[in-house]
C-alpha positions as CSV (number, residue, x, y, z in Angstrom):
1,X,81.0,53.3,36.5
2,X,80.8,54.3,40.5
3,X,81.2,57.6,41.1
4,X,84.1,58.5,43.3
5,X,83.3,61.2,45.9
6,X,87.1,62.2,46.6
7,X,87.6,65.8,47.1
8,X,86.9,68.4,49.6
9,X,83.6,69.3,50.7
10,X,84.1,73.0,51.3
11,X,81.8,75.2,53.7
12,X,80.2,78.2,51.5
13,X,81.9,81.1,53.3
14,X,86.0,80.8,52.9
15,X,87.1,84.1,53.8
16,X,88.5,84.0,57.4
17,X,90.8,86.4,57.9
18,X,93.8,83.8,58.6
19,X,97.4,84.2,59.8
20,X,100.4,82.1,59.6
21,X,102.8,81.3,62.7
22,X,105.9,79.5,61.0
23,X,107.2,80.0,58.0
24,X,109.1,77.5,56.8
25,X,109.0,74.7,53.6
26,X,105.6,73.0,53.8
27,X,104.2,76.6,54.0
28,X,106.1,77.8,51.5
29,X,105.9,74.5,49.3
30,X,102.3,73.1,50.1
31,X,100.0,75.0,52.6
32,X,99.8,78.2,50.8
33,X,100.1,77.6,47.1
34,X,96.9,75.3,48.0
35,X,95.4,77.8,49.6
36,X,95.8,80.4,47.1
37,X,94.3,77.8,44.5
38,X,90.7,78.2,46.7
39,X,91.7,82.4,47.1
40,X,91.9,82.1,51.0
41,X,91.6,85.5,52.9
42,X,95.6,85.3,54.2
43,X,96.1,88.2,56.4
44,X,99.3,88.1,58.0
45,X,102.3,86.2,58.9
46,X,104.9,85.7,61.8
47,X,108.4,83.5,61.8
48,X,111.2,83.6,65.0
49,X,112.9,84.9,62.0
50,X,111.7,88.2,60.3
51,X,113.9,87.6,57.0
52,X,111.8,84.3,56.5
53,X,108.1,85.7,57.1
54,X,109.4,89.1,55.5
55,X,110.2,86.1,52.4
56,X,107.1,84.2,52.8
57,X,104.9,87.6,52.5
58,X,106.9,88.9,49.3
59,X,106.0,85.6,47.8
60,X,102.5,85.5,48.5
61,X,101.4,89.1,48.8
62,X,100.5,88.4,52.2
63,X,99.4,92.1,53.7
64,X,101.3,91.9,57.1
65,X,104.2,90.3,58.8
66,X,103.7,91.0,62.4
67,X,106.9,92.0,64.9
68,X,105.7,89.5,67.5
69,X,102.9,87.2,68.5
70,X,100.9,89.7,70.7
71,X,100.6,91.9,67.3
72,X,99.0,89.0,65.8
73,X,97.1,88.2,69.1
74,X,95.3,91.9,69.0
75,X,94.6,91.8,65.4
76,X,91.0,91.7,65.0
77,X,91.0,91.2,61.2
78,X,92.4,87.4,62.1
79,X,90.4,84.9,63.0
80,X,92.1,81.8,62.5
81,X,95.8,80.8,63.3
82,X,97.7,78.6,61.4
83,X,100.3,77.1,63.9
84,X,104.0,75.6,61.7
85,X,106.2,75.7,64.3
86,X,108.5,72.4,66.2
87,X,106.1,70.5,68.2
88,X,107.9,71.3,71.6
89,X,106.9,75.3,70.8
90,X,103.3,74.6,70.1
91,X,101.9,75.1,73.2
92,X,103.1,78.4,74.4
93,X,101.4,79.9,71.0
94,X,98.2,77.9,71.3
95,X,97.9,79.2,74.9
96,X,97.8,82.7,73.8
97,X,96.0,82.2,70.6
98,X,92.9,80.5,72.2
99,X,93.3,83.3,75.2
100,X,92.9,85.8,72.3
101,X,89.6,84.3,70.9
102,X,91.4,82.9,67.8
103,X,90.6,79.3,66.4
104,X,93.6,77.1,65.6
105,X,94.9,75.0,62.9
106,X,98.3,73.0,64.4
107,X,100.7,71.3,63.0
108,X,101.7,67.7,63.9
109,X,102.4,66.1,65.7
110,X,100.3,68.3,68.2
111,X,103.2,67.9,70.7
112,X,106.5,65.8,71.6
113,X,105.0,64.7,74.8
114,X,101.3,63.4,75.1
115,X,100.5,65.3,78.5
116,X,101.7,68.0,76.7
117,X,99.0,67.7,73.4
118,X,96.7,67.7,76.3
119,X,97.0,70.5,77.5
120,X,96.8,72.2,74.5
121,X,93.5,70.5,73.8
122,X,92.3,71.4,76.9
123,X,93.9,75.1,76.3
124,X,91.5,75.5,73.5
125,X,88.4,73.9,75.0
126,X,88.4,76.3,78.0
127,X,88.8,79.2,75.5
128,X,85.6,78.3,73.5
129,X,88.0,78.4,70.0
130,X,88.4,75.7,67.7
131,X,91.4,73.4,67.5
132,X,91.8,71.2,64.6
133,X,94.8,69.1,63.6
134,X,96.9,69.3,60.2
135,X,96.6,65.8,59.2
136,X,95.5,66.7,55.4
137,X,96.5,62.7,54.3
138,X,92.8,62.3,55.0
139,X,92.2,63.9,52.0
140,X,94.6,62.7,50.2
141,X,92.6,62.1,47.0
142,X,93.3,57.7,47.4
143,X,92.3,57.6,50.8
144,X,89.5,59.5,50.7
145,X,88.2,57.5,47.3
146,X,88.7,54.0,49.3
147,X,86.9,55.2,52.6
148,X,84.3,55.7,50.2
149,X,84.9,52.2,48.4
150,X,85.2,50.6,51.9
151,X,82.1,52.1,53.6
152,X,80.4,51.1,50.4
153,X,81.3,46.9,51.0
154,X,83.1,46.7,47.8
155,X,85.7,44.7,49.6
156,X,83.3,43.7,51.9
157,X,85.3,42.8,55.6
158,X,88.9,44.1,55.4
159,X,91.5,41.5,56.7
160,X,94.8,42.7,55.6
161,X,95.9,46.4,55.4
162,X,99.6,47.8,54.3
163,X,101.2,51.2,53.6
164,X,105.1,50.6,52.0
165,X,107.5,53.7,51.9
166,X,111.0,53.9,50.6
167,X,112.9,57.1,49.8
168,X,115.5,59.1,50.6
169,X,115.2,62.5,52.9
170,X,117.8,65.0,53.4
171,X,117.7,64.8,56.7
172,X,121.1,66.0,58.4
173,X,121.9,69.7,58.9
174,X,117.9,69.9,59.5
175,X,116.2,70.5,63.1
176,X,115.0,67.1,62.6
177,X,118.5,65.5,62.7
178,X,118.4,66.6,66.4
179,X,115.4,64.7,67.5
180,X,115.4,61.2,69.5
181,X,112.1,60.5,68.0
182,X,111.8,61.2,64.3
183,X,109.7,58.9,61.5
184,X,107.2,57.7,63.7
185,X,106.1,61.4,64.7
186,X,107.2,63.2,61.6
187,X,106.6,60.7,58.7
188,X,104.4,57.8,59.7
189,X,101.8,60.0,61.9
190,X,100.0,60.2,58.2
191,X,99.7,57.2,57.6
192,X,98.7,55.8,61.1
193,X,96.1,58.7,61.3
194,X,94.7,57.7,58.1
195,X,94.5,54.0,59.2
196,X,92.3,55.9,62.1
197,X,90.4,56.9,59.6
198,X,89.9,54.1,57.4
199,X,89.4,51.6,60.0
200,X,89.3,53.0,63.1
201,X,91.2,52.5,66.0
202,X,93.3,49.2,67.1
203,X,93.7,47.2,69.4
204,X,97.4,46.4,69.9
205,X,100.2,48.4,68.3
206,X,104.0,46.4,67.7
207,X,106.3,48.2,66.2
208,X,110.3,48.1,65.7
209,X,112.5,50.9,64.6
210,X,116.1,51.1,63.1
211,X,118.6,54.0,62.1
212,X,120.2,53.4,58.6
213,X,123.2,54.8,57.8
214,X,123.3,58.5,56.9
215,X,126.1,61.1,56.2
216,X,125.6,63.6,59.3
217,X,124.4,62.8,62.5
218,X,120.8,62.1,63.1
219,X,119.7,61.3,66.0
220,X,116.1,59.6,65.8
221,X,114.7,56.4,63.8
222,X,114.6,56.5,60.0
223,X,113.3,52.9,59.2
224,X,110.5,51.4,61.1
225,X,107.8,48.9,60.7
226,X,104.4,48.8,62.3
227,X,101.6,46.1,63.3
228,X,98.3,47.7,63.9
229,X,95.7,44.4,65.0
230,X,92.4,45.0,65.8
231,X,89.7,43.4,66.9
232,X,88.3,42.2,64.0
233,X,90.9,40.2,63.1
234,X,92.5,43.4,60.5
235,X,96.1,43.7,60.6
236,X,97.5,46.7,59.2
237,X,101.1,47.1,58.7
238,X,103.0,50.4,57.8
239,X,106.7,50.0,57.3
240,X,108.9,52.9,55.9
241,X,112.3,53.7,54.7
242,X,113.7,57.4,54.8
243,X,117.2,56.4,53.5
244,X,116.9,55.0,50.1
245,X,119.4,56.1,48.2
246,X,118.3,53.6,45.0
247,X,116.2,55.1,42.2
248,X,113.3,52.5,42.8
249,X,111.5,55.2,45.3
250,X,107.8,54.0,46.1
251,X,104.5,54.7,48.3
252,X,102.1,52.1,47.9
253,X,99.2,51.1,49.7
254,X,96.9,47.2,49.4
255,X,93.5,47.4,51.3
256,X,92.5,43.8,50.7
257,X,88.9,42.7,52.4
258,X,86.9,39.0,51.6
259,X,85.4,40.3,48.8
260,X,88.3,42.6,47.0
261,X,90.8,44.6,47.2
262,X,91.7,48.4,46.6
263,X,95.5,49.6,45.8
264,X,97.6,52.0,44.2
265,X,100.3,55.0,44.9
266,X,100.3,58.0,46.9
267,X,102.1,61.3,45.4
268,X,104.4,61.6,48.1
269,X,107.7,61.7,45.8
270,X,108.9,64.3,43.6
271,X,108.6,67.0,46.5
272,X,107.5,69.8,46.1
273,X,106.0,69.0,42.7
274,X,104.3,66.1,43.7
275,X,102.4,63.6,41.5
276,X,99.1,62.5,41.6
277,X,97.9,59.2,43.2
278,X,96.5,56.4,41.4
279,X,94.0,54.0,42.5
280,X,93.1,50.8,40.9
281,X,90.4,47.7,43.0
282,X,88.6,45.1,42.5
283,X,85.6,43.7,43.8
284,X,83.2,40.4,44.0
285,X,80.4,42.1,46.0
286,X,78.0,41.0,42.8
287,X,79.2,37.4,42.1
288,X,81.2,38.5,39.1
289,X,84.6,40.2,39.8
290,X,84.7,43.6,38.3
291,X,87.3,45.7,37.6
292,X,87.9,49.4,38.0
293,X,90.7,52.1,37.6
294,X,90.3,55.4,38.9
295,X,91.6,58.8,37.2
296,X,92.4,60.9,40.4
297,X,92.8,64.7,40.1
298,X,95.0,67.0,42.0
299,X,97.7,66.1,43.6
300,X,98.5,65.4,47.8
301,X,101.2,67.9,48.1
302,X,99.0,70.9,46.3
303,X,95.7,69.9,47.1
304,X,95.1,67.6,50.3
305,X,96.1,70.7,52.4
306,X,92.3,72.4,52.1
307,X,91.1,70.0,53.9
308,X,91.9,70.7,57.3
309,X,91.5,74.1,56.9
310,X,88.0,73.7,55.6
311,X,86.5,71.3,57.9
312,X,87.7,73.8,60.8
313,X,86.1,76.8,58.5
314,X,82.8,74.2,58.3
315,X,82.8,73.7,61.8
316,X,83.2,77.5,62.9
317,X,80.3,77.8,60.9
318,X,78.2,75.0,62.3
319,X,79.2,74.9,65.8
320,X,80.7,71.6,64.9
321,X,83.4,69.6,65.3
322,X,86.6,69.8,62.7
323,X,87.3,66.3,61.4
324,X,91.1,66.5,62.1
325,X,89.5,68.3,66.1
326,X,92.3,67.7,68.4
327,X,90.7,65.8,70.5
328,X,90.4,63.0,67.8
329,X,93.9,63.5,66.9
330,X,95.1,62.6,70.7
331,X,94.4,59.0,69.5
332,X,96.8,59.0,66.9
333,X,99.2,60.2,69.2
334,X,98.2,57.4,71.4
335,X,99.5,55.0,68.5
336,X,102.7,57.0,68.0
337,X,103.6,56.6,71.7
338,X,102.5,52.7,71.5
339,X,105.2,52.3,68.9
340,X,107.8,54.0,70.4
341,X,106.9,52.3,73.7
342,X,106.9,48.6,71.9
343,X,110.4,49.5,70.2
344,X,111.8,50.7,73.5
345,X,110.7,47.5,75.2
346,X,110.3,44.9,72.5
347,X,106.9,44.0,73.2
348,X,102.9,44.6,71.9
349,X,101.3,47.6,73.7
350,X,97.8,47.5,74.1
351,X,95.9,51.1,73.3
């Protein structure tokens, strides 16, 4: 049987003093109990509103919640910043956070506007600080099994890629509902980063977006679908659904190559519980087809998140580079804009 090298590689010292900006669900529901699974050094936390940090620290025995952002800025005792605030307020806090010697973990999309993740790139690269991006579906425990299984040649040249979601998400009365640009940015940023990942980058992006009817305004897409091509010849298509109101929910993915094929789910559903993924492929790579189903541990919602936090802990360590660095992550928000560009103009963009 192969041996599936799927979870996180962590670096040996984990106890950066680390503080939260934003503290809202995925915090609350994902980061941190992850975090306290590995007993991460959490030092302090800061929300717009005290009420919810004051919440967030009760909850986790967190040690401080800080009045402002300059408090957080001169504490010495921090030395990474966990950004979970609206893209458009990134930048302002990365700006000081880098000016204060602190390395960054952002949330994403890095920014709303692509001159805008610049700069905040560029923000941390004149500080000297680490910036790394919070795009933990790379270690989501299926994808990170079949980059494995691909690098490997079990299904020797891929050909034909596709990532399927359909659910429903409580969308109006959120910040969200606001937006003019909302699934691409917000949902399928995961899934095109891990495509990155998997296969690297494409070379033409098509992609068409719809708004399916919802009780509440919302302003952005909700459905879209997406062509990746590449050079090779791959075609990858992502195409989601955030307004399913059925019970036949799903999150699939098919990675088929000339010589086999890799699928299974991804334990998106059931927030904040989640559910773990499942993996099943087959191969011909020695004549024979051979079969082989995988028993994944942990889950994406609980576990996935140490990823990004530990590369960027790796790469403070090692003068490195964090996996998720944000300069990487500026090309998949070079695909996001490609497919909001092809909807707007009904057309292929070219990356």
């Amino acid at each position: 049987m192969i041996k599936l090298d799927y979870k996180p590689h962590l670096p040996l010292k984990l106890d950066y003093g680390i503080a939260i900006v934003g503290c809202g669900s995925i915090v609350t529901h994902a980061t941190l109990p992850c975090y306290r699974k590995h007993n991460l050094n959490i030092v302090g936390c800061y929300d717009i509103d005290p009420q919810a940090a004051h919440k967030l620290a009760r909850r986790f025995g967190i040690p401080k919640v800080y009045d402002d952002l300059a408090a957080l800025q001169r504490d010495a005792a921090v030395d990474i910043v966990e950004i979970a605030v609206r893209p458009c307020d990134q930048l302002g806090i990365v700006q000081g956070m880098s000016a204060a010697g602190k390395h960054l973990l952002c949330q994403k999309p890095l920014s709303d506007t692509f001159a805008e993740a610049v700069e905040i790139v560029e923000a941390a690269r004149a500080a000297g600080v680490k910036l790394a991006v919070n795009q933990q579906m790379r270690w989501d425990q299926a994808i990170r099994a079949a980059k494995q299984l691909i690098g490997d040649g079990w299904i020797g040249r891929p050909i034909d890629v596709k990532i399927e979601a359909s659910f429903f998400s409580p969308i109006p009365g959120t910040w969200y509902a606001e937006l003019s640009r909302y699934e691409i940015f917000f949902h399928s940023i995961h899934y095109l980063d891990s495509l990155r990942f998997l296969f690297g980058d494409p070379k033409f992006v098509t992609s068409r977006h719809a708004k399916y009817p919802l009780e509440g305004r919302v302003m952005g897409e909700t459905k879209t679908i997406t062509v990746l091509d590449y050079s090779s010849g791959l075609q990858a298509l992502v195409t989601t659904n955030m307004c399913d109101r059925s019970h036949d929910h799903f999150v699939n993915y098919r990675f088929l190559g000339t010589e086999g094929i890799i699928k299974g789910t991804i334990g998106l559903l059931k927030y904040p519980a989640g559910e773990p993924d499942t993996l099943t492929w087959s191969s011909l790579k020695h004549s024979a087809e051979l079969r082989f189903e995988a028993n994944l541990e942990g889950t994406y919602l609980f576990d996935s998140f140490i990823g990004p936090i530990g590369s960027l802990m790796e790469a403070i360590q090692t003068g490195g580079v964090p996996e998720t660095d944000g300069a990487d992550n500026l090309g998949t928000l070079r695909i996001c804009e490609a497919a909001y560009a092809s909807a707007a103009e009904n057309r292929s963009v070219v990356i």
